[in-house]
KEDO-299421 format. One record per residue (C-alpha): residue in one letter; x, y, z. Coordinates in steps of 0.05 Angstrom, whole numbers, plus 5000, padded with zeros to 4 digits. Example, Ala and Ser with C-alpha at 12.3 -4.5 7.8 and 13.67 -1.06 7.14 Angstrom:
<recs>
A524649105156
S527349795143
</recs>
This chain:
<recs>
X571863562567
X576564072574
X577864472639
X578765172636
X584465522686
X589265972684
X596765982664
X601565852722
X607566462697
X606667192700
X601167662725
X596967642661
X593667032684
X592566792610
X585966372603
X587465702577
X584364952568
X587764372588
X585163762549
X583963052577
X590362862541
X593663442574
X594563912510
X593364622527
X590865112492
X588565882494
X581266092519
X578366492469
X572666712514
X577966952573
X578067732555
X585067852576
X588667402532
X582867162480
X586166532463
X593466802460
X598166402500
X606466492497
X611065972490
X610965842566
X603465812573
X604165302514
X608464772551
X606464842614
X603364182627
X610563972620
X613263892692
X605863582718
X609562882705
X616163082709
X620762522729
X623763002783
X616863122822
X617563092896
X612262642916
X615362522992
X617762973046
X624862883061
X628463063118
X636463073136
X639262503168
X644862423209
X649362443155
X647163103132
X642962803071
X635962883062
X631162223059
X624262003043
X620562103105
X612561993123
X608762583124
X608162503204
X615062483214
X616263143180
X611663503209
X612663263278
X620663543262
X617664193244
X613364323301
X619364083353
X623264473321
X619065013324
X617965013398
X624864883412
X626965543370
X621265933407
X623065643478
X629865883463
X629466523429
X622366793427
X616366763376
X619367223326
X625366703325
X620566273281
X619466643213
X615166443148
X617166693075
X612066663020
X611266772948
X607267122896
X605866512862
X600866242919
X594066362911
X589366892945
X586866292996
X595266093008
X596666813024
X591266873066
X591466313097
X600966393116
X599067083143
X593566793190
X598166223206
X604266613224
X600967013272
X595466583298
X598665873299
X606466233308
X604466803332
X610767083302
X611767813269
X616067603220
X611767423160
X613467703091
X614867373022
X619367442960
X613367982929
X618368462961
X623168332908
X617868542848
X612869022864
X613969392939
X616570042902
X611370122861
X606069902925
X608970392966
X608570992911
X601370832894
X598870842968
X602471442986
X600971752926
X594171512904
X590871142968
X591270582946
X595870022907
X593269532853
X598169512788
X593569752747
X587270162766
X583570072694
X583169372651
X588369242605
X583869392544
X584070112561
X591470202531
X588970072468
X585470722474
X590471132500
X593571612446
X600071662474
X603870982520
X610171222563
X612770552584
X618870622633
X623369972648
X618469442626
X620268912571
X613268632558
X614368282501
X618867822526
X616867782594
X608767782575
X607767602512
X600167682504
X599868382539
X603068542467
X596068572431
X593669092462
X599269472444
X598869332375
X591269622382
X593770262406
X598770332348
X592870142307
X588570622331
X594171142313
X596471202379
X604271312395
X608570852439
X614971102477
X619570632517
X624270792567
X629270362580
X637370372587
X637469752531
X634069652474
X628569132488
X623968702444
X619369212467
X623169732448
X623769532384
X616069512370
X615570292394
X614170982368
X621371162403
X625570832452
X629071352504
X635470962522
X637471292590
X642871212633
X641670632680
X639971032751
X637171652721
X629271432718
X626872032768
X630972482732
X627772402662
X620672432694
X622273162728
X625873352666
X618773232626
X614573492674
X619574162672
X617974252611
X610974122613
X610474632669
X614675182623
X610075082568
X602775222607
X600974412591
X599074222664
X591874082682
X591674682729
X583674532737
X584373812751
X590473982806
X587274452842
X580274052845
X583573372857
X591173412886
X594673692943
X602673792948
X603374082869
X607174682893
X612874292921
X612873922854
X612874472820
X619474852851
X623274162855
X622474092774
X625274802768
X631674512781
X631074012726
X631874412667
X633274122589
X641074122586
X641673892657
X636873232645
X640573082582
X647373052629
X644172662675
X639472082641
X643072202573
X637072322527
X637572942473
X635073622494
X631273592423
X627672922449
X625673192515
X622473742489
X618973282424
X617072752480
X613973322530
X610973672480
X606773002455
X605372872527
X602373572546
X597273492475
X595472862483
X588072792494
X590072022534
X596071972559
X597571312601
X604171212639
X606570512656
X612970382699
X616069642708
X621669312741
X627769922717
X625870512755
X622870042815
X628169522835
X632570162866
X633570342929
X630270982905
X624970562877
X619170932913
X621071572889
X622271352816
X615271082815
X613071662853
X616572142802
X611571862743
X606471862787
X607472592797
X608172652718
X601672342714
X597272772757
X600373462730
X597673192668
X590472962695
X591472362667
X589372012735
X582071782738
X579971852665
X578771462606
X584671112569
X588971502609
X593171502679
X599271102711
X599770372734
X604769872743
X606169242708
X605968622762
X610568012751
X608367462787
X602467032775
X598967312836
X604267912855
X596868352863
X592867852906
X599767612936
X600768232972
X592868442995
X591267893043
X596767873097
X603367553070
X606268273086
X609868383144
X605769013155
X600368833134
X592868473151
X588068233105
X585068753051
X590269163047
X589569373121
X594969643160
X597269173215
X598169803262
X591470073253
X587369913308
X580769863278
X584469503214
X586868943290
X580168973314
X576368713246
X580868233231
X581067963303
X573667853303
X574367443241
X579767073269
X577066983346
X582967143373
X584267793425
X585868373383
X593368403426
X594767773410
X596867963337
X603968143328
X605868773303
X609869003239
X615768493231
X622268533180
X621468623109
X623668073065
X631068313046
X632068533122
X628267923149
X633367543110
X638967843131
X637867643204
X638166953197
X642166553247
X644267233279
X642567403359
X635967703356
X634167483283
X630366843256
X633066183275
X627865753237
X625265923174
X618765633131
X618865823053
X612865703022
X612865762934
X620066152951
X627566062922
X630766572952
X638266222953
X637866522875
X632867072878
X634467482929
X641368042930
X647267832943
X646567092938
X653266832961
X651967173024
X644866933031
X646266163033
X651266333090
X646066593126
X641266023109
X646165483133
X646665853193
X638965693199
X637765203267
X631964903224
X630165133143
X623064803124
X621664983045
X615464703003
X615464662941
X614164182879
X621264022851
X627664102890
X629664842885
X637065132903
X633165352972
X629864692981
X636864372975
X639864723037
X633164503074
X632064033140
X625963893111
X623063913050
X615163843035
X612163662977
X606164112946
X600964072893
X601864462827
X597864962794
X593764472756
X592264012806
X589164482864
X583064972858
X583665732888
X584366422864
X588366902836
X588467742816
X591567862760
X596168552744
X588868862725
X586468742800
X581568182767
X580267622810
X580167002779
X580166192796
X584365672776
X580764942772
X584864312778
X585163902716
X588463352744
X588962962806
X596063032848
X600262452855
X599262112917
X603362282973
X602763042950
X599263522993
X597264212982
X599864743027
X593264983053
X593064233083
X599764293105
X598564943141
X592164743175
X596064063200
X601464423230
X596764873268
X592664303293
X600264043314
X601064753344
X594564843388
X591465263338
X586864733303
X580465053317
X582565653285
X584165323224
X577664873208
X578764743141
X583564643081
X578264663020
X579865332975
X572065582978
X571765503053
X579165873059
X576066403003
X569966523053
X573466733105
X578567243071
X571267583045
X569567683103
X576467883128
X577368343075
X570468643077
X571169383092
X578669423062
X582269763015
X582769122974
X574968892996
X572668202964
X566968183001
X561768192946
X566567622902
X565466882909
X566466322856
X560166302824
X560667042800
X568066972772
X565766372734
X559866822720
X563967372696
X570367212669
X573467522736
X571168042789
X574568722796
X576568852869
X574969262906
X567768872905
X564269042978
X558468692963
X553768222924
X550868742890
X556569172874
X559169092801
X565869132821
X571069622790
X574969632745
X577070332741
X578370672791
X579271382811
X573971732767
X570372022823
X575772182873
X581571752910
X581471372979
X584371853013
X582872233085
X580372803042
X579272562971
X585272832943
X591072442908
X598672722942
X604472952898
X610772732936
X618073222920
X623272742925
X630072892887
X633072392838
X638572162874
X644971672855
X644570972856
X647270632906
X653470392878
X657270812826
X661570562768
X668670692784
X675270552766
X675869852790
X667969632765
X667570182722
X660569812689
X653369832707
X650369092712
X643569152701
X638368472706
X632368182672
X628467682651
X628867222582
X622867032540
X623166312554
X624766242628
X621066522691
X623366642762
X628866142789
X627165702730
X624565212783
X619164992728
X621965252657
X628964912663
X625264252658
X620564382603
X625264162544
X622664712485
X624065282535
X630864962560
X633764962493
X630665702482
X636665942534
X640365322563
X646665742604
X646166412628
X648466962583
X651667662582
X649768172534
X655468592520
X655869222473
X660569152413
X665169712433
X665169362503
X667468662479
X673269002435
X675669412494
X676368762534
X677568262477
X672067882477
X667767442428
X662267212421
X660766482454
X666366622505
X666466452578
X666867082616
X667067232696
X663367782719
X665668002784
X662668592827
X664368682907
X660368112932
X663467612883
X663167342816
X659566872771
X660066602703
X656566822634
X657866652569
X658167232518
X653067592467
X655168172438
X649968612421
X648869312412
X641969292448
X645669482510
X648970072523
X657070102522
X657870262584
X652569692607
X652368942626
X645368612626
X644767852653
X638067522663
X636767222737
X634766552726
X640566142735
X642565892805
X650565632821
X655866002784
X652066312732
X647166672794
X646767412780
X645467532851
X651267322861
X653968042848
X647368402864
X647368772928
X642468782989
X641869592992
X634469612992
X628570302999
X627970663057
X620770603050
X619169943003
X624569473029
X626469392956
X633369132931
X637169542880
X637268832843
X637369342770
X644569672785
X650469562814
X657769722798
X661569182760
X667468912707
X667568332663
X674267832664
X675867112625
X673766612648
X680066322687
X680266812738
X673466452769
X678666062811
X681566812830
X679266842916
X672567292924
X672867962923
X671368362995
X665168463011
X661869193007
X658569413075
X651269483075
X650068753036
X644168323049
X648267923112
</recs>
């Protein structure tokens, strides 16, 4: 008999079946997907035997190698050196760094560890890296953040899609159909985007902007839909506050000024606004683009405001949302893995948010640590006087996902004691003291929400191999080790799930009313759920927003520079991404054969006009070098790019690392990386052996 679970990749959560024999296939009867599975959904039973497993912990010997080790010597290492580093330098010396890839009960389960069984501030988890921009817009903004506030199906009705930076079809496949319903249905697709995408090619119109200018395109639409009578005056006097300051900001962003700036036709503003303002449905999506800026906030926030002029917000087929990466980016960030944050969404500084949560947790509300470092800053303070000495990374490979990468292992070596867990041996695990082995998707039970804000559960299908443990066993050991034991009474997924319910209950993000019987019941619950009897919801804002007074805010922020300018010595934008057959740090797809031969070495996509300036062909070795350093690509040329733009995927760790050039600037508000531009210039290969350029101020370290 077949077991039905989820996919272990992006946000969609696909449904699919994995047979006795371990062949997997699509669930028809999971609504989001209905059958459809991409090429990585297909093969990824793949690395459940892998030869490459880790199925003991190691730990570094004297000789600065790491060794099979029992499980009780490992953790015994990690709690030493845990008290040691607190002894030494205080509680927040010990920090933890998860992952949107753990489930709900994980998440839960790290935050409650770090500051019951730690009692450490610094929590937070590579999530940071994907969706805080967008979070922080949404909240501010709307009252509250889940990707998107309606089901997925609703795009199909929508009669007109503005998609800004997000390359679904390669990075999520199956979102793709409903799409296709929506062009079916006669409705009109436009994507945004400085190259053009897979996804750009299926559109209505792709906008091809200069990389940076996001914000600027939004206020030069909304200009115009303001000049022409098309905003919902009703709907923003009923149901918004701030307009007015919207409203004189655009003034400033008229046609031939926008062009300038993002690049796009005054003639294609004004075709684009006007099919905006008639729309009956209009539905505006951002993705990773406008968001991985250190204006990310107010990029999102810009299309956001777009949105609401338009009334889009809170009714059928319509609205904005943002698409979620990781396989539980949505749920990954509601429960507590946050640095600022407590389960449900709650704010770790409010007090009634402390008191709740305390209750649940039988601990004295003052015991709980405050706000701690954001991932990028957390990161930066390793090994540094008053920063994190020892680090745990749970689901995390942050020596090639995180900004400025060369800079990044420094700091991680500098570590007094790095603990990682993971399944194979990642570039982070590799730098570790010790290393623990977990269970994989389709071996452990738990849940997941999906970009819709759809909680669902993933059931093992197979047993681990012995020796592995999963990491809500690992975490309840080491608080046992710590003193905390009795705070941590059990590792089974429903027990864990029982207790965020009732931690969450009264939330933003409230799962009170969702157990595991319903969302086998129901193909998935809607959050927020405060109740058994509730229906949960999957659309929200039709009847107001969670606000003090009801109201959704319109924030005036200026579109600003990025961080890093072309210039005479990089005089290119390097822009990064994701490839159809590879996810993340590639920590699972590089060992599935049929995805490794998809894209086997890292690539550069290079405009024609670009390669003839600089003599290049295609297949070459090239060096891509920015201020932090370089790495090495080999050449497409392609004229999906712009010429005055380099676009390498992120995957690849060593010298073909993109992060290697990326730099640590990150939001004000979100803590988010500009990981999407920086300044750079493409050179042969043989100057790799050329010493590292100096590094810019303001990096990650």
């Amino acid at each position: 008999m077949a077991t039905r679970t989820h996919c272990p990749y992006c946000a969609l959560q696909c449904g699919m079946r994995i047979e006795r024999d371990g062949t997997i296939a699509g669930d028809a009867g999971f609504p989001v997907n209905a059958g459809r599975l991409c090429v990585k959904g297909f093969t990824a039973g793949a690395v459940l035997a892998h030869p490459e497993r880790l199925t003991r912990p190691l730990a570094r010997n004297d000789a600065g190698e790491l060794d099979p080790v029992s499980w009780d010597e490992a953790l015994g290492r990690i709690t030493d050196a845990i008290g040691a580093t607190q002894e030494r330098h205080g509680r927040d010396a010990v920090g933890v760094f998860g992952s949107g890839a753990l489930t709900n009960e994980k998440a839960y389960l790290l935050g409650k560890f770090a500051r019951v069984a730690l009692k450490t501030a610094n929590v937070d988890y590579n999530g940071r890296f994907c969706m805080s921009s967008a979070a922080a817009a949404a909240n501010r903004a709307l009252g509250i953040d889940r990707g998107l506030p309606f089901p997925l199906e609703d795009i199909s009705g929508a009669e007109f899609v503005l998609l800004v930076g997000g390359n679904v079809a390669e990075t999520m496949p199956p979102l793709m159909r409903w799409f296709e319903a929506q062009k079916a249905n006669g409705g009109r697709l436009i994507v945004v985007d400085p190259r053009r995408s897979a996804t750009a090619e299926t559109a209505s119109a792709h906008l091809a902007i200069t990389p940076g200018s996001d914000a600027a395109l939004a206020y030069g639409l909304l200009h115009l839909i303001v000049r022409e009578g098309w905003v919902d005056e009703g709907y923003v006097a009923s149901r918004t506050t701030g307009f007015e300051r919207v409203r004189a900001l655009v003034a400033s962003y008229w046609p031939g000024r926008v062009e300038r700036l993002t690049g796009v036709p005054e003639a294609t503003l004004l075709e684009v606004a006007g099919q905006l303002g008639r729309a009956r449905s209009v539905m505006i999506l951002t993705g990773r683009g406008p968001e991985q800026q250190w204006q990310g906030v107010n990029n999102a926030g810009a299309y956001i405001n777009l949105a609401l002029a338009l009334g889009a917000v809170g009714k059928p087929n319509s609205g904005w949302g943002t698409l979620t990466g990781q396989g539980n980016g949505q749920g990954g960030r509601e429960h507590g893995q946050k640095a600022d944050q407590l389960p449900g969404y709650r704010s770790i500084s409010d007090p009634a948010a402390r008191r709740h949560v305390a209750r649940v947790w039988d601990v004295a509300e003052e015991s709980i640590p405050g706000p701690g470092k954001p991932a990028a800053e957390l990161l930066a303070t390793l090994g540094y006087i008053g920063g994190v000495h020892a680090l745990l990374v749970f689901g995390s490979n942050p020596a090639v996902s995180a900004p400025d990468g060369l800079a990044l292992r420094e700091r991680l070596s500098a570590l007094d004691f790095l603990v990682v867990s993971d399944f194979f041996l990642s570039e982070t695990a590799a730098l570790a003291d010790v290393v623990l082995p977990s269970a994989q998707w389709a071996e452990e039970e738990g849940t997941m929400t999906n970009l819709e804000g759809r909680v669902i559960r993933r059931r093992a299908a197979v047993r681990p191999p012995e020796g592995v443990r999963t990491d809500l066993q690992v975490l309840c050991e080491l608080a046992a080790r710590l003193g905390e034991g009795e705070r941590f009474p059990s590792a089974e997924p429903c027990m864990v799930f029982e207790e965020l319910r009732a931690a969450s209950a009264g939330g933003r993000a409230d799962y009170a009313g969702i157990s595991y019987e319903r969302i086998d019941r129901e193909s998935g619950v809607f959050w927020p759920c405060p109740s058994d009897a509730h229906p949960g919801t999957p659309r929200l804002f039709a009847d107001g927003f969670p606000t003090p007074d009801g109201r959704a805010r319109f924030h005036a922020a200026s579109h600003q520079l990025t961080a890093e300018e072309p210039d005479a010595e990089f005089p290119l934008f390097l822009t990064t991404g994701r490839l159809l057959g590879h996810y993340q740090t590639r920590t699972q797809t590089r060992r599935t054969p049929q995805l490794e031969q998809m894209a086997s070495r890292p690539v550069v996509r290079v405009h024609p006009t670009t390669a003839r300036r600089h003599g290049l062909v295609k297949g070459a070795d090239v060096c891509l070098e920015t201020r932090r350093g370089r790495a090495r690509f080999v050449v497409e040329i392609t004229s999906t790019v712009r010429p005055d733009t380099l676009f390498a995927p992120f995957h690849w760790g060593g010298e073909g690392s993109v992060n290697r050039l990326t730099h640590g600037i990150a939001d004000p508000i979100s803590g988010m990386p500009e990981f999407k531009l920086c300044a750079a210039r493409i050179r042969p290969a043989s100057e790799m052996a050329v010493p590292a350029a100096k590094k810019m101020g303001g990096s990650a370290a």
